[in-house]
C-alpha positions in Angstrom: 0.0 11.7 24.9 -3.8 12.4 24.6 -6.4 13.7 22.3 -7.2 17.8 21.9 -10.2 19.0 20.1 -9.4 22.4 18.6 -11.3 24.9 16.1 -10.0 25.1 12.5 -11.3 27.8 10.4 -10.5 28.8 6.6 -11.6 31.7 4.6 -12.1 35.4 5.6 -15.0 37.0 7.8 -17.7 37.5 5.3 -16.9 33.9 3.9 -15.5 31.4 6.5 -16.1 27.8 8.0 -14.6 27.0 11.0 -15.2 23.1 12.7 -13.9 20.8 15.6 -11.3 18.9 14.5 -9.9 15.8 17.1 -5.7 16.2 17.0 -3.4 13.3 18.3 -1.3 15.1 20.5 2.3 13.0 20.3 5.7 14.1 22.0 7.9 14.4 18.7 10.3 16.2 16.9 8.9 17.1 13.7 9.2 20.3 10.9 5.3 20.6 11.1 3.2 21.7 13.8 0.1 19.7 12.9 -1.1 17.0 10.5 -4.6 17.5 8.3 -6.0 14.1 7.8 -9.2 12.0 5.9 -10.8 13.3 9.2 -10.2 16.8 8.5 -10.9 16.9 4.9 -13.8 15.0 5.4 -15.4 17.4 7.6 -14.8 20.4 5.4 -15.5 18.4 2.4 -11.9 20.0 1.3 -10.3 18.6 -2.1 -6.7 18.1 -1.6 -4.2 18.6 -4.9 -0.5 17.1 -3.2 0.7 18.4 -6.8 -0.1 22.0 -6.8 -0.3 22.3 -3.2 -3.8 23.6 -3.2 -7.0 22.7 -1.4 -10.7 24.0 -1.8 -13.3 24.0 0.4 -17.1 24.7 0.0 -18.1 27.9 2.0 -21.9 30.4 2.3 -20.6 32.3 -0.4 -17.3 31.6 -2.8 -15.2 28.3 -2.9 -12.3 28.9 -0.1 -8.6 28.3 -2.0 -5.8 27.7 0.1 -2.6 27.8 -1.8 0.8 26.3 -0.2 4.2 27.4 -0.7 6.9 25.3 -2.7 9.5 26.6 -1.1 8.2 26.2 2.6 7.9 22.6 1.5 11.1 22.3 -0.1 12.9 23.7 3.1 10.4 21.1 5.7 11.3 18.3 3.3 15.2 18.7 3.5 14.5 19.2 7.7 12.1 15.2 7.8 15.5 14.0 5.4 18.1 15.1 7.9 15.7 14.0 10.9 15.0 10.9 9.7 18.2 9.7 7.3 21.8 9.5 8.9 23.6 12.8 8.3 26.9 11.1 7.8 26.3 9.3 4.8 25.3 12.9 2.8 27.5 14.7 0.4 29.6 17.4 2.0 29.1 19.5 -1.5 25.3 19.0 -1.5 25.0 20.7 2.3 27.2 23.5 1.7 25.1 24.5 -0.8 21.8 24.2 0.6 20.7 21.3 -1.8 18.5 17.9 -0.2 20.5 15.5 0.9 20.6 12.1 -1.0 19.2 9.5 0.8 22.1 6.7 2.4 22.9 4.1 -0.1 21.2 0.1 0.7 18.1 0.6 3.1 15.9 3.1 3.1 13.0 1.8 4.0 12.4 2.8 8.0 10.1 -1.0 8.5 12.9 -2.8 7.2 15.5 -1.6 9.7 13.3 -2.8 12.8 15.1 -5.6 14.7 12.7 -9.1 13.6 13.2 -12.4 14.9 11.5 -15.5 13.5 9.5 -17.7 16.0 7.5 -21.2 15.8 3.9 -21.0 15.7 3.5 -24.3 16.7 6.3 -25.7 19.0 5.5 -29.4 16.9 6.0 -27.6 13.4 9.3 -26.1 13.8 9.2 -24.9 10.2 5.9 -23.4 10.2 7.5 -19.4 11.3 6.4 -16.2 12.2 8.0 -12.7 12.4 7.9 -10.6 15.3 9.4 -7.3 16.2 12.3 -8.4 18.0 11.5 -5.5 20.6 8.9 -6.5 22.2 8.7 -6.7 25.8 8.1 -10.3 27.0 4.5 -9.8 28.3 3.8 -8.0 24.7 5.3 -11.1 23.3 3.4 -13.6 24.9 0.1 -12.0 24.3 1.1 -11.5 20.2 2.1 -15.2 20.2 -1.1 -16.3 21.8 -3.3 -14.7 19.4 -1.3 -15.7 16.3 -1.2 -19.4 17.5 -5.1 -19.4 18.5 -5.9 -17.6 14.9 -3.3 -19.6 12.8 -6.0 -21.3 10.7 -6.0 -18.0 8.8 -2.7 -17.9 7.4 -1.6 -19.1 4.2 2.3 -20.1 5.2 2.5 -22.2 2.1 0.4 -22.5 -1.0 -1.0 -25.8 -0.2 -3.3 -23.3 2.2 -4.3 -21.3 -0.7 -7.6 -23.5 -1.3 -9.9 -20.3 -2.4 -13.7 -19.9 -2.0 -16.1 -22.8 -2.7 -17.8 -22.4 -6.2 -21.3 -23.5 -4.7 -20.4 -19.4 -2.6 -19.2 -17.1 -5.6 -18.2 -17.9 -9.0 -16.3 -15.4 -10.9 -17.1 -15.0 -14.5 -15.6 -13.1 -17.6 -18.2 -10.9 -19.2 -16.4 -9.8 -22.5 -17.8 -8.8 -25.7 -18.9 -11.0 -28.6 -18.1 -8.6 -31.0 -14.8 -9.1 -29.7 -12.1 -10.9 -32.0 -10.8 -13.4 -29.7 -6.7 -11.9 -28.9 -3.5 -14.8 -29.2 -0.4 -13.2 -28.1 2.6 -13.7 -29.7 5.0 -15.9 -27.4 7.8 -13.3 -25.8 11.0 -14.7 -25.4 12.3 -14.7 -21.8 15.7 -15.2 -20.8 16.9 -18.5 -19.2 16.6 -17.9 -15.7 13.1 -16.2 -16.1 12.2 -19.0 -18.3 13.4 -21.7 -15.0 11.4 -19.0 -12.7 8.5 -19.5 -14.4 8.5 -22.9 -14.7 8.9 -23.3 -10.8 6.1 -20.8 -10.1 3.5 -22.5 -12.3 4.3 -25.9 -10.8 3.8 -24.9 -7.2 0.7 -23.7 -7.9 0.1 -26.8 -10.0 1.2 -28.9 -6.8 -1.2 -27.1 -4.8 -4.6 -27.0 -7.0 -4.8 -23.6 -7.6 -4.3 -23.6 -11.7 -5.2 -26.4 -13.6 -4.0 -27.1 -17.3 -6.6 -26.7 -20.1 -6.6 -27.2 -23.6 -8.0 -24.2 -25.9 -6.5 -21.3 -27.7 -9.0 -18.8 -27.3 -7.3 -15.6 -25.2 -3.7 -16.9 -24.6 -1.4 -14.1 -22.9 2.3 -14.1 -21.8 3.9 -14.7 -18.2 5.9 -11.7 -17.3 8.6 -12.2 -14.7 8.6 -8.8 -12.8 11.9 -8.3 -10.3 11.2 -7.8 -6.6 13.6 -6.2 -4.3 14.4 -9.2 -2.4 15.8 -10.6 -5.7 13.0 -12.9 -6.4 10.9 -13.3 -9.3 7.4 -12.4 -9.1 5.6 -13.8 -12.2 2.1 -11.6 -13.6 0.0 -12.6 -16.5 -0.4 -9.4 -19.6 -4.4 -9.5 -19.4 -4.2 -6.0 -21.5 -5.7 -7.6 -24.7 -8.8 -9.4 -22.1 -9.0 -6.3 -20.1 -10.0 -4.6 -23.4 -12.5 -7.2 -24.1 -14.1 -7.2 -21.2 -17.5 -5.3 -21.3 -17.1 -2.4 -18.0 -18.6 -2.3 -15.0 -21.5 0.2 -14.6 -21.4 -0.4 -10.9 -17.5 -0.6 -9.9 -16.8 -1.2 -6.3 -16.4 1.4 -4.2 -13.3 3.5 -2.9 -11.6 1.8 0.1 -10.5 4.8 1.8 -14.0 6.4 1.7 -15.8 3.0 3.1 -13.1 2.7 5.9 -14.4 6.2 6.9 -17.8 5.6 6.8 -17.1 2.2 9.0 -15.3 4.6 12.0 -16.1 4.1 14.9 -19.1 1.8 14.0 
């Protein structure tokens, strides 16, 4: 509905902070009355704990400590579960006594229960798809579709498209240690259908020039087929043995969520 700009203040009289903080003011039925976030904490320069439902916050004098209550939490958390989960599906027994509900059996995931249609990017290239919410409005549609279609050179629908970076840009390197002993796993044995998932995995990316066969034995590790929720296989490589090798970085890249604040509203 708007933006509102309100005073927040911790602490007690002798020992308090008090700032502007910018609220989202949104039309919606919800157990809590407002919503702290990165913007809040980072203009207190508040430490958050989610596990012992404490913060602290840097004051004139003493360290504020604000302390939440598990039970208040408890009790909001069984109100977003009824707002948000259909009350039908929950045990009888479990209500009459007070207890959280169990969430409905198959989806639970809010995203995946959005209506989605598939659509051609290109009207040529019928197989070549995208998905869309299937509730957009028809002028909301035609302007997605227009900058999908303009920017399509960006999308990797296949992994053909997966070329990478030239090596004359970057080259990535393994820096491990000589002192080292050089690692060969032991082959695991996979079961049949992992074994055939594996097989297909390494030769698309084969068939699209992304791996290329070598011929040494110097660090071999094992596929590992990993189960996603659609069913499919998705297979990772157990680096644990290089990862150890591999001499650490004194300068590590930095926290995504702090340089995504520092980048607002530049």
């Amino acid at each position: 509905m708007g933006k509102v700009a309100l005073p927040v203040s911790f602490g007690t009289s002798e020992n308090a902070r008090t700032k502007y903080i910018t609220f989202d003011v949104v039309d919606l039925h919800y157990p809590y009355n407002a919503i702290f976030g990165r913007g809040f904490l980072n203009r207190f320069n508040a430490a958050a704990h989610m596990g012992y439902l404490c913060m602290k916050i840097p004051a004139l004098h003493v360290v504020i400590t604000v302390h939440g209550s598990q039970k208040e939490a408890r009790n909001i958390e069984k109100a977003i579960y009824k707002s948000f989960w259909n009350i039908n599906s929950m045990d009888s027994t479990q209500e009459e006594a007070g207890q959280p509900p169990d969430m409905p059996r198959g989806k639970t995931d809010l995203a995946d229960q959005e209506e989605t249609k598939c659509v051609p990017l290109q009207e040529a290239v019928p197989d070549r798809n995208v998905t869309i919410s299937a509730t957009l409005s028809i002028e909301e549609e035609f302007e997605l579709l227009d900058v999908l279609q303009k920017n399509q050179d960006i999308f990797a629908l296949s992994a053909t498209d997966l070329r990478g970076v030239s090596r004359d840009i970057i080259e990535h390197s393994l820096d491990t240690d000589p002192r080292m002993r050089l690692k060969k796993q032991r082959q695991r044995k996979m079961s049949e259908e992992r074994t055939l998932a594996a097989k297909a995995e390494v030769q698309r990316l084969l068939d699209a020039n992304v791996i290329r066969e070598i011929m040494y034995l110097e660090w071999l590790a094992n596929v590992v087929l990993v189960p996603k929720k659609n069913g499919k296989m998705r297979m990772c490589i157990d680096f644990t043995d290089l990862n150890k090798a591999c001499v650490k970085d004194s300068f590590p890249l930095p926290r995504i969520d702090t340089s995504v604040d520092k980048a607002a509203s530049c």
